[in-house]
C-alpha positions in Angstrom: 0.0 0.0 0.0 1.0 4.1 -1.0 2.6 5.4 2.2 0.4 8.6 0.8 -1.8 8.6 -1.2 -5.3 11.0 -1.1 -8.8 11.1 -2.7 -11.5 14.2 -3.8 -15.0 14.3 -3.7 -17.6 16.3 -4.8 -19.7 18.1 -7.2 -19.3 21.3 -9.2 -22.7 23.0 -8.4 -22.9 20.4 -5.4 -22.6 22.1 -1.1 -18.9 21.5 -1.3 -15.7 19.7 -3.0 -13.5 17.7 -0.3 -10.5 15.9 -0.2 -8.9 13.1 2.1 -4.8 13.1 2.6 -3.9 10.1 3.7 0.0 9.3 5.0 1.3 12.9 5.8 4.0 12.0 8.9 2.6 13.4 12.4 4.4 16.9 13.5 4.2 18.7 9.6 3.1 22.4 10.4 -0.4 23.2 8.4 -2.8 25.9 8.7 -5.6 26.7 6.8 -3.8 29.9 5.3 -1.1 27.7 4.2 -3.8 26.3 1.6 -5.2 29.1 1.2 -2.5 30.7 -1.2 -2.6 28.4 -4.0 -6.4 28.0 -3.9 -6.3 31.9 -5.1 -3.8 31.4 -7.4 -5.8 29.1 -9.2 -8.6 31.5 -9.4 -6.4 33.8 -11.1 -5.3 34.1 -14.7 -6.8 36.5 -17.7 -8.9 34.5 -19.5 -11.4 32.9 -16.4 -14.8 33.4 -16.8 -17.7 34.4 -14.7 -17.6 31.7 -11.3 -14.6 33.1 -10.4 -16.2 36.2 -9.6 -18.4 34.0 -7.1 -16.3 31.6 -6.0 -13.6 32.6 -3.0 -12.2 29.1 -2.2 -11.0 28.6 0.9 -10.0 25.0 2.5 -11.2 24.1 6.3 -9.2 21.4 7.9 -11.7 19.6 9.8 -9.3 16.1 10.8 -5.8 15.0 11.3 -4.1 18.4 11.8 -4.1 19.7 16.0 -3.2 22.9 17.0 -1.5 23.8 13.6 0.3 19.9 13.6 -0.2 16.8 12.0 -1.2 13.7 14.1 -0.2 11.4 11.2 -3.9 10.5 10.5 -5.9 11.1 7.6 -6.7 15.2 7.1 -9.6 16.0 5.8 -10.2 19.0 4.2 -13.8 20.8 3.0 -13.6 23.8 0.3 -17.4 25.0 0.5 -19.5 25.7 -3.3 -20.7 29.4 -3.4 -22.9 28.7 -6.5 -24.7 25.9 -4.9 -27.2 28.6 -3.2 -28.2 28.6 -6.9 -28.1 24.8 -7.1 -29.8 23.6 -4.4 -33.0 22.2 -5.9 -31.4 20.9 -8.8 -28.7 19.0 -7.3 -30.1 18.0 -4.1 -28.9 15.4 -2.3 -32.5 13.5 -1.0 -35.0 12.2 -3.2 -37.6 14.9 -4.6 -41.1 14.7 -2.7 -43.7 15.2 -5.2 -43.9 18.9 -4.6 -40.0 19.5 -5.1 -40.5 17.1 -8.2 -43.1 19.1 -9.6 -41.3 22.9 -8.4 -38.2 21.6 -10.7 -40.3 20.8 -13.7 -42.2 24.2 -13.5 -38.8 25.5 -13.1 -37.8 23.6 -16.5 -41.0 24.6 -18.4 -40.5 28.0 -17.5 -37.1 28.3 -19.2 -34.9 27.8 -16.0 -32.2 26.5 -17.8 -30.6 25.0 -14.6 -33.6 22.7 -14.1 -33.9 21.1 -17.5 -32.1 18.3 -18.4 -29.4 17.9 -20.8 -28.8 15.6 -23.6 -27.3 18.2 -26.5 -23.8 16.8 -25.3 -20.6 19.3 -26.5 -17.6 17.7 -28.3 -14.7 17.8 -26.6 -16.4 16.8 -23.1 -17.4 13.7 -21.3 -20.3 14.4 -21.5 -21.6 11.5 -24.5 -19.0 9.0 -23.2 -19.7 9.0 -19.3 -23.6 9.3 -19.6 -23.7 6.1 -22.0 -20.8 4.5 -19.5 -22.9 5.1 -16.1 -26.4 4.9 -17.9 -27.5 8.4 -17.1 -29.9 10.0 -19.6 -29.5 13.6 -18.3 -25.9 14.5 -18.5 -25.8 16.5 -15.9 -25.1 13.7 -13.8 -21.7 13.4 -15.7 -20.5 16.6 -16.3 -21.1 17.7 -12.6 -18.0 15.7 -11.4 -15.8 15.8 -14.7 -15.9 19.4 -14.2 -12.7 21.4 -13.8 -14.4 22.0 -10.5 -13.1 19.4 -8.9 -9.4 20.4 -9.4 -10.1 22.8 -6.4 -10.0 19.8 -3.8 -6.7 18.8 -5.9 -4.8 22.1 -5.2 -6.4 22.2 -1.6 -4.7 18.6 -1.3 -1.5 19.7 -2.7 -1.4 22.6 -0.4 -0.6 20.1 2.1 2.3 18.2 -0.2 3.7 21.7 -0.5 4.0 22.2 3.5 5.7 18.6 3.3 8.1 19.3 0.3 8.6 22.9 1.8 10.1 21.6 5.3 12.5 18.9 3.1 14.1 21.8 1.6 11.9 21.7 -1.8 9.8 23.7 -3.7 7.6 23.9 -6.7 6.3 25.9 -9.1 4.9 26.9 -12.9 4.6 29.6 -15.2 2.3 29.4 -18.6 4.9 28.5 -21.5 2.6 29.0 -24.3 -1.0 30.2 -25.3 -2.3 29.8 -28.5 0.8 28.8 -30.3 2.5 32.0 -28.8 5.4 30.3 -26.8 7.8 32.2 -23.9 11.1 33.2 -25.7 13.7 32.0 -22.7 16.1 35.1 -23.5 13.1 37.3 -22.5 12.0 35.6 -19.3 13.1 37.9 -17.3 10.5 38.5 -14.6 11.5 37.3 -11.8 9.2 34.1 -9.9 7.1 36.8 -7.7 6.6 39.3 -10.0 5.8 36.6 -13.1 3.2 35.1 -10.6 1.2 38.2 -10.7 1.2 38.7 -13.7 -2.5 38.1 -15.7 -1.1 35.0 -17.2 1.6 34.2 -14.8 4.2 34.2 -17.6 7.7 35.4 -16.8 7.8 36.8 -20.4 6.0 40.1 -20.4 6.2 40.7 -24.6 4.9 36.5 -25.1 2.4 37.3 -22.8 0.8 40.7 -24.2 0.9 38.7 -27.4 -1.0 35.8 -25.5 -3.4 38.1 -23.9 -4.1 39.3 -27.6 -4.9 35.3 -28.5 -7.5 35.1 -25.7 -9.2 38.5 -26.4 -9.3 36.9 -30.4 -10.9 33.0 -28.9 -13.1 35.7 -27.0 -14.2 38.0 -30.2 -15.1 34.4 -31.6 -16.8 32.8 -29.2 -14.4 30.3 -29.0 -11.7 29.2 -26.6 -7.8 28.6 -26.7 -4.9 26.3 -25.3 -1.5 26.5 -24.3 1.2 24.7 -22.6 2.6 25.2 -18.6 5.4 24.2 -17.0 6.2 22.9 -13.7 9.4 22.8 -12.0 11.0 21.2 -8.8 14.0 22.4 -6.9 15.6 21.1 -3.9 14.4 16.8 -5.1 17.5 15.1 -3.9 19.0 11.9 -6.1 17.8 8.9 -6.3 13.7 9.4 -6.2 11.9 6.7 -8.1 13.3 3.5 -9.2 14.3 1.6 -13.0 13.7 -2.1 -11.3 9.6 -2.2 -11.9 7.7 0.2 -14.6 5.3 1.4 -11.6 8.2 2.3 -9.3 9.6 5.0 -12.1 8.9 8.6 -11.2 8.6 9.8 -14.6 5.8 7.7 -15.4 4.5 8.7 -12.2 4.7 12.0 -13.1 2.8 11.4 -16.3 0.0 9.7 -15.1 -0.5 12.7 -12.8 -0.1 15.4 -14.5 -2.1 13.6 -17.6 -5.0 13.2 -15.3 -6.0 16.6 -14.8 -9.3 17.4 -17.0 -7.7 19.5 -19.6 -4.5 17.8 -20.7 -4.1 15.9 -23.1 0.0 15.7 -23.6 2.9 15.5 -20.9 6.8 16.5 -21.5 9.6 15.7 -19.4 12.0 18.4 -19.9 12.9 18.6 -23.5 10.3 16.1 -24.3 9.3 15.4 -27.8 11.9 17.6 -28.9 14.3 15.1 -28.4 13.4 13.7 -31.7 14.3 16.3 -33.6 18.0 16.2 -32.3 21.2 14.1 -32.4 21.8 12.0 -29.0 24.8 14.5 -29.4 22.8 17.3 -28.7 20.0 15.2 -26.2 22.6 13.6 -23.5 23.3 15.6 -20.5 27.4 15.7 -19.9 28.4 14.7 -16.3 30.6 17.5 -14.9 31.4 15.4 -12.0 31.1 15.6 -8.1 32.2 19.1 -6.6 33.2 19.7 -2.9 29.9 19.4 -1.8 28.8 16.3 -3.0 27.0 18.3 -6.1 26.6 16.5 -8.8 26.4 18.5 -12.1 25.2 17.9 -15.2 26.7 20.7 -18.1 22.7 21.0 -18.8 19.2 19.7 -18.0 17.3 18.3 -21.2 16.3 14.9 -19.0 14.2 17.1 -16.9 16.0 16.2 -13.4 15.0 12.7 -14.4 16.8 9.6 -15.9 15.8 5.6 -15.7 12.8 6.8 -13.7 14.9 8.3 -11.1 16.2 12.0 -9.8 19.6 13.3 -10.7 19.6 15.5 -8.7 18.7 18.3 -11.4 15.5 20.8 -11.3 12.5 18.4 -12.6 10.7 19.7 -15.3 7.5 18.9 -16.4 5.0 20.7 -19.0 1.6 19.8 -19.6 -0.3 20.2 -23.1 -3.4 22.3 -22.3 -6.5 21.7 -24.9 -8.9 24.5 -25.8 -12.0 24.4 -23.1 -14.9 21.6 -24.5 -18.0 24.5 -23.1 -17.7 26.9 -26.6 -20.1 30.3 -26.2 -20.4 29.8 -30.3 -21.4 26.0 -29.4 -20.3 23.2 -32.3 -22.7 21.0 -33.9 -23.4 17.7 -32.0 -26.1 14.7 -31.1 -29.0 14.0 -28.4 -27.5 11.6 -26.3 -31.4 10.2 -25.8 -32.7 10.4 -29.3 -29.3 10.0 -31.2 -30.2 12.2 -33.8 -27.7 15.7 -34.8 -28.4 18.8 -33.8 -27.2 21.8 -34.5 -25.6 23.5 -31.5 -24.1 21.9 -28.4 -25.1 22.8 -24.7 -23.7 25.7 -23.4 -22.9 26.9 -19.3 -20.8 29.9 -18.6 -16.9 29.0 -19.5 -13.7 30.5 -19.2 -12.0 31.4 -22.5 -8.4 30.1 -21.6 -7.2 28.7 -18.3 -3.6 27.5 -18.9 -2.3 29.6 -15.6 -4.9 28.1 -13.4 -3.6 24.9 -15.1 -0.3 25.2 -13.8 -1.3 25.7 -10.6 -3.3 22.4 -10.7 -0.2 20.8 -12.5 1.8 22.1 -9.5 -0.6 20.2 -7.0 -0.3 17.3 -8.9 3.4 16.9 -9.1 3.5 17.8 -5.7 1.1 15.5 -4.2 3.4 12.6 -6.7 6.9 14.0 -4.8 5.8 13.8 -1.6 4.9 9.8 -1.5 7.8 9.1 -3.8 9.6 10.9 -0.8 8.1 8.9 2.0 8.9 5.8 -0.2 12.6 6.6 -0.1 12.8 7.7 3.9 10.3 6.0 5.6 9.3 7.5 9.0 6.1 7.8 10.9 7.0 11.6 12.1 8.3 14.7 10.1 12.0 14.3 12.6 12.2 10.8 11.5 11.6 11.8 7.6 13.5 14.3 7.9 16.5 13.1 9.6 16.4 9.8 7.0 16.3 12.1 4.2 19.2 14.1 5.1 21.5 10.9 5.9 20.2 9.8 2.0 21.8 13.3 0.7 24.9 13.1 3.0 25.7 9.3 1.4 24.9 10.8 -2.2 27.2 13.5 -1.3 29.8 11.0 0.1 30.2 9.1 -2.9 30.5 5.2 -3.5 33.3 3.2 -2.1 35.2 1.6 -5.1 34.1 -1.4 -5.9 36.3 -4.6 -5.5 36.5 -7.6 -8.2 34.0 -10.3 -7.2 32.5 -9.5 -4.0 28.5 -8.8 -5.8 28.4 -4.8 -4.2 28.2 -2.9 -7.2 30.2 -0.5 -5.2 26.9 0.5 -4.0 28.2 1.2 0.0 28.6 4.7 1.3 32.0 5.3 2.3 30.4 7.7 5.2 28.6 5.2 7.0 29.9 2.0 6.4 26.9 0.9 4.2 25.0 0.9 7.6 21.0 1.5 5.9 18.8 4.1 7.7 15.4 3.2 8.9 13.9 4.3 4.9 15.8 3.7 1.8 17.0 1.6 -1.1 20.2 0.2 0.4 
């Protein structure tokens, strides 16, 4: 079983999104303001549309965390739905009495749009797939919880991975790469992180992003939407993170899987990604510069992405995230009835942001966070933050040591730290 592992739950227009962390060591710090600052940044970002403006997300801890520690049980933690004031016949919880049955069908028949059911499902959604998967015929039962919604419970969840990575000396962060085929020109990235986070599309690129900004407004003219690309990166993960003996153990694909499961991506990278196939293995492979003072080890540059055979190198991780253009169009495409089969002309349409590639950074953030932190707990062990913490350091201290050389026959590899003796820490691979 995951040493950490966590679940969400929840609707879009439902009372509330929640999430259950499951594995965080006893003793972490955590408040609800330290939650609080990435569930506003994901709220942020030119390009949102209208619930933003009625949404103020905050998480409340309501388990596992003790006057501002971590007992080591599960945390539970509760963002509430705004909009749901608006939502409360519609997606109530009970079954309807008669009355309430017949108050939501005179809400339907009198044009309440909210009360009708759907079945005009929009390309691009999973709206036709999950409604024939689960056998609903109104797809609001579907789209309620495949909603970009529940992302909030994600970054509320990875506000607690952050707290963990934070204390072990890491942290995390994106910036939005590319909108609209408009991509960040690296010799012009000069905001700095602070200053690039504020920013309307948190892009360290000022002239890339007023040429962004320009894409959006044009999606907007149209009634259409746009993509992009973000980019996540990790400083501070020691070596020797993941694993190459078992394809589930490697970090990467880890990685992948997570970042690939948020709603709106459809392609990962892992730092120069698919560009790799453009270039000679000349140009790809990151020279070894060798072991300085310190223990460092460097590598001349970073095109692996902090990541080779599934496992940290001790280089910044880097990990983008394709972005498609949002399924909800206010121009809606063509499409079917998902009850009577038959074509119709325009898709269903509910208020939609126009491009959300900064808010999905932050969500891609959460994600690769939330993926560090039980790869982390794999590699130290430990019940309590002192324990993780003190394995974790004794891991960098042997990776900083270097290997004893190995000697002709005796099966070592030359695996042993010459600082220790090759005496193994209570977590670990050796």
């Amino acid at each position: 079983m995951d040493r950490f592992r966590f679940l969400t739950t929840g609707e879009s227009h439902g009372p509330m999104l929640g999430a259950v962390v499951e594995g965080v060591p006893a003793g972490l710090a955590l408040t609800e303001d330290d939650l609080a600052v990435d569930l506003a940044r994901r709220q942020r970002g030119y390009g949102r549309g209208a619930r933003q403006a009625i949404e103020h997300d905050r998480a409340r801890i309501l388990s596992g965390v003790r006057h501002g520690r971590t007992l080591g049980s599960p945390i539970l933690l509760e963002v509430d739905n705004r909009d749901w004031a608006n939502w409360t016949r519609v997606m109530q919880v009970g079954p309807l009495s008669e009355a309430e049955a017949a108050e939501l069908a005179a809400l339907a028949e009198g044009g309440n749009k909210r009360a009708q059911p759907i079945t005009r499902v929009r390309p691009g959604h999973a709206d036709l797939a999950g409604s024939l998967k689960y056998g609903f015929n109104d797809v609001r039962n579907a789209l309620e919880r495949s909603s970009a919604r529940e992302t909030t419970a994600r970054v509320a969840a990875g506000g607690v991975a952050r707290a963990f990575l934070r204390e072990l000396g890491m942290e995390v962060w994106s910036y939005t790469a590319e909108v609209g085929g408009v991509a960040v020109d690296p010799a012009r990235a000069t905001r700095p992180r602070d200053e690039a986070d504020a920013s309307p599309l948190r892009c360290p690129d000022p002239v890339a992003e007023e040429a962004m900004i320009a894409k959006i407004d044009e999606a907007r003219s149209n009634g259409d939407t746009v993509g992009g690309v973000f980019e996540v990166v990790v400083h501070g993960a020691p070596i020797g993170l993941g694993s190459y003996v078992q394809w589930d153990r490697r970090l990467d694909a880890a990685l992948a899987a997570a970042v690939m499961s948020i709603n709106i991506v459809k392609g990962v990278e892992i730092g120069l990604g698919f560009e790799q196939t453009r270039r000679f293995g000349s140009q790809v492979h990151d020279v070894i510069g060798g072991r300085r003072e310190d223990g460092t080890w460097v590598h001349r540059s970073n095109n692996a992405g902090g990541l080779t055979g599934g496992v940290t190198n001790g280089e910044p991780i880097v990990v983008r995230g394709a972005v498609k253009p949002i399924s909800t169009l206010a121009r809606p495409l063509p499409t079917a009835d998902l009850v009577t089969g038959e074509p119709v002309e325009k898709a269903h349409y509910e208020r939609s942001d126009i491009s959300v590639v900064p808010a999905a950074g932050v969500i891609g953030e959460a994600m690769v966070m939330l993926t560090l932190a039980r790869f982390v707990l794999e590699k130290t062990g430990g019940d309590s933050m002192i324990e993780v913490a003190d394995n974790l350091r004794r891991a960098r201290e042997r990776m900083a040591a270097g290997v004893v050389p190995p000697t002709p026959g005796d099966g070592s590899g030359g695996h042993t730290s010459a600082s220790d003796g090759g005496e193994a820490g209570s977590g670990g691979d050796d």
